[in-house]
Structure formats: C-alpha cells, structure tokens
C-alpha positions in Angstrom: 0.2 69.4 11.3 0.7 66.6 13.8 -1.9 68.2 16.6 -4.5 67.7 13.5 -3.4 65.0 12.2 -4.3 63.4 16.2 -7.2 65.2 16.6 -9.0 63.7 13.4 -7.4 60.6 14.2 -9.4 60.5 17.3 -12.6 62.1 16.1 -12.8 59.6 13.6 -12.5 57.0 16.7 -14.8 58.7 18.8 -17.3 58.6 15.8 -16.6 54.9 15.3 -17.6 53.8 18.5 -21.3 55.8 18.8 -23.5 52.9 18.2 -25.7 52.2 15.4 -23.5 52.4 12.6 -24.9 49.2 10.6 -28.3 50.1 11.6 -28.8 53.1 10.7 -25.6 54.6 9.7 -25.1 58.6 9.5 -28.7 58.9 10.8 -27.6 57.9 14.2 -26.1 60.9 14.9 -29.6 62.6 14.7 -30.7 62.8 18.4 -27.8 64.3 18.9 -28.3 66.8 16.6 -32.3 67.1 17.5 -31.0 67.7 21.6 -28.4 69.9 20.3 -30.7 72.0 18.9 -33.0 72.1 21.5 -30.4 73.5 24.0 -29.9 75.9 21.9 -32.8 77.1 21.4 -33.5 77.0 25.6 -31.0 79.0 25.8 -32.2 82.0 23.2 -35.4 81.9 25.2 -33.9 81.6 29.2 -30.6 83.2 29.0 -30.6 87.5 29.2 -27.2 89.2 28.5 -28.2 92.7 30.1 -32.1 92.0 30.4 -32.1 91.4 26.6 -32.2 88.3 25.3 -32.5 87.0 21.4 -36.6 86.9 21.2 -36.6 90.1 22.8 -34.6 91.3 20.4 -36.2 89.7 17.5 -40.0 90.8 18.6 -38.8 94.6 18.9 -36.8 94.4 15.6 -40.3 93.2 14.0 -42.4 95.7 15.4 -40.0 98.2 13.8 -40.3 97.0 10.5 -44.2 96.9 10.9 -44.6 100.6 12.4 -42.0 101.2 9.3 -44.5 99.8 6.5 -47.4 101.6 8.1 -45.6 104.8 8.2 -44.8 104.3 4.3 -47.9 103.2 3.5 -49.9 106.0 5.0 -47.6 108.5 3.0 -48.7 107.3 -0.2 
C-alpha cells in the first residue's frame, strides 16, 4: 500500500507541474495524447513481427470477409 500510495503521490506532482493548468486545464494534456497516438500508429504501419505487421493483417483479414460475402451471395 505504501509503493502506491508514493507512486500517486508523485504522479499527481508530476501532473501539477506540466504547464498550462490555468489556461487550459485538462486540455493541456492533449498534445500529448495527439503524439502519443501518432507513435502508435507509426509503429502499426513500420514495425513487422515476422514480415507481418498490423495493416497487413487487417487488409488480408478484409479480403477474407469480402471473398466470404461473394461466395454466399453467389449460392443464393
């Protein structure tokens, strides 16, 4: 209880000190969030785990469900 009780302690100080609190208060954590975000998405596009990576994935996942819904349809 005491590690948590430290680590919140000095999140909350860490938090306290970004700038821009009176300004524009929890919005100021937004570029953050917006850069965040964009790394992560760099990464699903640049980084391959075995020469796959997530749109790879994703793209032959889709053409699956396409080839799918054309198979059903033409049985009908």
């Amino acid at each position: 209880m005491r590690f948590k009780e430290t680590m919140l302690r000095a999140l909350s100080s860490a938090l306290n000190k970004w700038p821009g609190k009176e300004r524009f208060g929890l919005y100021r954590f937004l570029p953050l969030f917006f850069i965040s975000g964009a790394a992560l998405e760099f990464t699903m596009i640049k980084w391959e785990f075995h020469g796959v990576n997530f749109y790879k994935t994703f793209k032959r996942r889709k053409a699956e469900e396409i080839v799918a819904m054309e198979l059903e349809a033409a049985e009908k």
